[in-house]
C-alpha positions in Angstrom: 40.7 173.4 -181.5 37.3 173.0 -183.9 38.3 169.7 -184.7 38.2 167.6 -182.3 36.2 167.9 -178.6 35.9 170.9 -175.9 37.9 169.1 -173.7 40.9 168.4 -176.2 41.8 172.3 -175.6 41.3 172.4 -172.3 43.8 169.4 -171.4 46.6 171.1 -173.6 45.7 174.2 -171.8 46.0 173.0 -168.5 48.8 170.8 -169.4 51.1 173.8 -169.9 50.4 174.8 -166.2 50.9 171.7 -165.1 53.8 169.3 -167.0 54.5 166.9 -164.3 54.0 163.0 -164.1 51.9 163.4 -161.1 49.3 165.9 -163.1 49.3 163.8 -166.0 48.8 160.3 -164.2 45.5 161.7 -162.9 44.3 163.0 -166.3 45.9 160.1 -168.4 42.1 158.7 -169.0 41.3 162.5 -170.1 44.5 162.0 -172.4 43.7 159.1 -173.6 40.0 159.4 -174.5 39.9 163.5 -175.6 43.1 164.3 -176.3 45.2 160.9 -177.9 42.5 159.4 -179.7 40.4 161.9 -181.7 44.4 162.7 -183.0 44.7 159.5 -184.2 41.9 159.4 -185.6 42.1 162.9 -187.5 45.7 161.5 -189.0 43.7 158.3 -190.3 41.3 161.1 -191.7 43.7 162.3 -193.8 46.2 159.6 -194.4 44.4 158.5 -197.6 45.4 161.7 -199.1 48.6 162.2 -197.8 49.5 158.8 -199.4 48.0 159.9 -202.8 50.8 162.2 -203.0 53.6 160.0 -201.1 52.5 156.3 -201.8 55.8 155.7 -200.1 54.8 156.5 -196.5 54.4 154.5 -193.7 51.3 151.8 -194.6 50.4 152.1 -190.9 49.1 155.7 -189.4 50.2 155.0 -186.3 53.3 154.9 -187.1 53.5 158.5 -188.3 52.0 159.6 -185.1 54.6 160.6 -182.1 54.2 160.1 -178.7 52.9 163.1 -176.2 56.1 162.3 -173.8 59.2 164.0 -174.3 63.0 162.5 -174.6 64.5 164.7 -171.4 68.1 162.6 -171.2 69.5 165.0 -173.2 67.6 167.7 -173.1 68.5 170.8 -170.6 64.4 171.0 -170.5 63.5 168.6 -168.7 59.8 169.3 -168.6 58.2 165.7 -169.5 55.6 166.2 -171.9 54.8 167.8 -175.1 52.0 170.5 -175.1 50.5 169.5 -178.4 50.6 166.3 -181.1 52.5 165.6 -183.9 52.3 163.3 -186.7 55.2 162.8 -189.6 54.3 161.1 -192.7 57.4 159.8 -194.4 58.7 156.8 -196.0 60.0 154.6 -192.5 57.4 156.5 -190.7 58.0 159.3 -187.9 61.6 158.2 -186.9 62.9 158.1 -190.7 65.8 160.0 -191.8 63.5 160.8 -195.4 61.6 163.9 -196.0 58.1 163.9 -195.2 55.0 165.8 -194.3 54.5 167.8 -190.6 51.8 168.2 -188.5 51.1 169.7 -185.1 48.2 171.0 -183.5 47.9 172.8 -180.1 45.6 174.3 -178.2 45.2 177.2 -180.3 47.1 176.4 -183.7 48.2 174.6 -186.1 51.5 174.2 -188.0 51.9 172.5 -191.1 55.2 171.5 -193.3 57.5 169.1 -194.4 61.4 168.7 -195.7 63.7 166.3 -193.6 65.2 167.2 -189.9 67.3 164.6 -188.0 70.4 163.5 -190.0 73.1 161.4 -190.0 76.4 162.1 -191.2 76.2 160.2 -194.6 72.5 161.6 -195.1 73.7 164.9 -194.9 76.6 164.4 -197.1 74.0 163.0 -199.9 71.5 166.5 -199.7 74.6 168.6 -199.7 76.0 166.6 -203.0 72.5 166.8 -204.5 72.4 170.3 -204.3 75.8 171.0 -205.4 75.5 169.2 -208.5 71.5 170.1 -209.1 72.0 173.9 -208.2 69.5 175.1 -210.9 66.8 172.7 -210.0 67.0 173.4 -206.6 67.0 177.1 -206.9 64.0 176.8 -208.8 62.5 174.8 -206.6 62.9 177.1 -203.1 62.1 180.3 -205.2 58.9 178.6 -206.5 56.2 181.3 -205.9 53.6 179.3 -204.3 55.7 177.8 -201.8 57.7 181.1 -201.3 54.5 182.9 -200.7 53.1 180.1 -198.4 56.2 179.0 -196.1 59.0 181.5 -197.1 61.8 180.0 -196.9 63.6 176.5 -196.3 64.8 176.5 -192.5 67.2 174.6 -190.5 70.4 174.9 -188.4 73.3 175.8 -190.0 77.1 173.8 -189.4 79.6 176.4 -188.4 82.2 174.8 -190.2 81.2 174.2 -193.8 83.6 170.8 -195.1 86.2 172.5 -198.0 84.8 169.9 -200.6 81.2 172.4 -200.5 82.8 175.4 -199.8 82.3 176.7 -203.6 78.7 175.4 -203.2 77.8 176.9 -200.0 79.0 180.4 -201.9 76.7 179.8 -204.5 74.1 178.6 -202.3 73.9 178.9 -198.2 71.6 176.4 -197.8 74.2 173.9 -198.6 75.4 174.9 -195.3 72.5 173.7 -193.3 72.4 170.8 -191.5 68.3 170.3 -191.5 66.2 170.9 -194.3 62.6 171.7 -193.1 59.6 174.5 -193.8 57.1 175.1 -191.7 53.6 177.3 -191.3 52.4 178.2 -188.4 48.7 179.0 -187.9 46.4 180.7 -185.4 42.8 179.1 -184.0 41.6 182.4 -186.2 42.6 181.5 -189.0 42.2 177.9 -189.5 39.7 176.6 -192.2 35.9 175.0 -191.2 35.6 171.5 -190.1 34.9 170.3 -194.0 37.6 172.5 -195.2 40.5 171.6 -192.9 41.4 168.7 -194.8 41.9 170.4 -198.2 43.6 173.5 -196.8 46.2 170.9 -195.1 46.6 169.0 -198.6 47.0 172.4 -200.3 50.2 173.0 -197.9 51.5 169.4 -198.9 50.9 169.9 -202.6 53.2 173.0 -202.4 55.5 171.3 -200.5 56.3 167.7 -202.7 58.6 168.6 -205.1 60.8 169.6 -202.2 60.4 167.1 -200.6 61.0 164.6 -203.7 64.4 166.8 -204.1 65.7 165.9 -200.3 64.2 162.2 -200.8 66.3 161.6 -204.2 68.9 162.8 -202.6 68.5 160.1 -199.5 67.8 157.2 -201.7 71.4 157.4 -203.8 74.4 155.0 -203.1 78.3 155.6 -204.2 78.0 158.9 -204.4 81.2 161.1 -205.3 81.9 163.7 -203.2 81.2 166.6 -204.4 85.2 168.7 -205.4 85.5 172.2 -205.9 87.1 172.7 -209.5 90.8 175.1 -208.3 
């Protein structure tokens, strides 16, 4: 990866090969020194102007930065570690429910993005109602040709059982029956921007990406909602 030092590929690399405790405990100071750090440091890079466009998000970087180890208790892979780093910059910080901005960088790419992914019950409820009564807005929003042409489409698993009060929604729109809201870009090594570019071609992915993610956020923030009723 151009950004940060020689041996901050190779460690990913080899850490593919070699995801056990027992590897990594040998290389942690490797981790630590060419692999952890010049990560958190990029995100403190760029949290200035992350923040000009979300003056909402966590004050702290670290707090949008996520740890290398993975969550295996209820997981059927049970591998321990993540082979790249990720950083979420969202109101709450990486564990928050609100949408935010996505980053991950590998070995040998990069994926940029944003919208909203792990959500409770009530959380869910609020996007679905959101979209349901703001079907026009939304529409326009998704079909935008900027972020069409740059991410495609808004992703996410879908429920396989659709509650009857969005049923007429989810006709009209079959997003509603999602259950995350996310978009996502993935890039090759090839054809990543120069060191003094990188920064502006990841700001340029956020920029496309706000007014979706103020949708999903306006959505979160509202209380005593009404469920949203089909008219019969």
């Amino acid at each position: 990866m151009p950004y940060f030092g020689e041996d901050f590929e190779k460690f990913l690399i080899e850490l593919e090969g070699n995801n056990k405790r027992e590897w990594f405990a040998e290389n942690r100071r490797r981790y630590e020194n060419n692999v952890k750090e010049p990560f958190k440091n990029f995100v403190e890079s760029i949290y200035p102007l992350v923040k000009s466009l979300d003056p909402e998000i966590a004050e702290n970087p670290k707090d949008s930065v996520y740890r290398i180890n993975r969550d295996t208790r209820f997981n059927s892979d049970l591998l321990p570690y993540f082979t790249y780093m990720r950083a979420f910059f969202a109101k709450g910080g990486r564990r928050s429910p609100f949408a935010g901005f996505f980053l991950k960088i590998g070995a040998d790419f990069m994926t940029l993005g944003g919208g909203t992914y792990f959500l409770e019950k009530e959380n869910l409820k609020k996007i679905r109602i959101e979209i349901a009564f703001n079907e026009e807005e939304f529409d326009e929003l998704i079909n935008e040709t900027l972020f069409r042409s740059m991410f495609g489409k808004i992703q996410g698993e879908k429920s396989q059982h659709v509650p009857k009060e969005f049923r007429e929604a989810y006709e009209k729109q079959p997003i509603v029956g999602n259950k995350q809201f996310y978009y996502l870009k993935k890039y090759s090594i090839d054809e990543l921007p120069s060191v003094d570019r990188v920064s502006s071609f990841i700001m340029q992915h956020y920029q496309t990406g706000l007014a979706i993610n103020q949708f999903l956020k306006r959505a979160l923030e509202k209380t005593n909602q009404t469920v949203f009723m089909p008219m019969y």
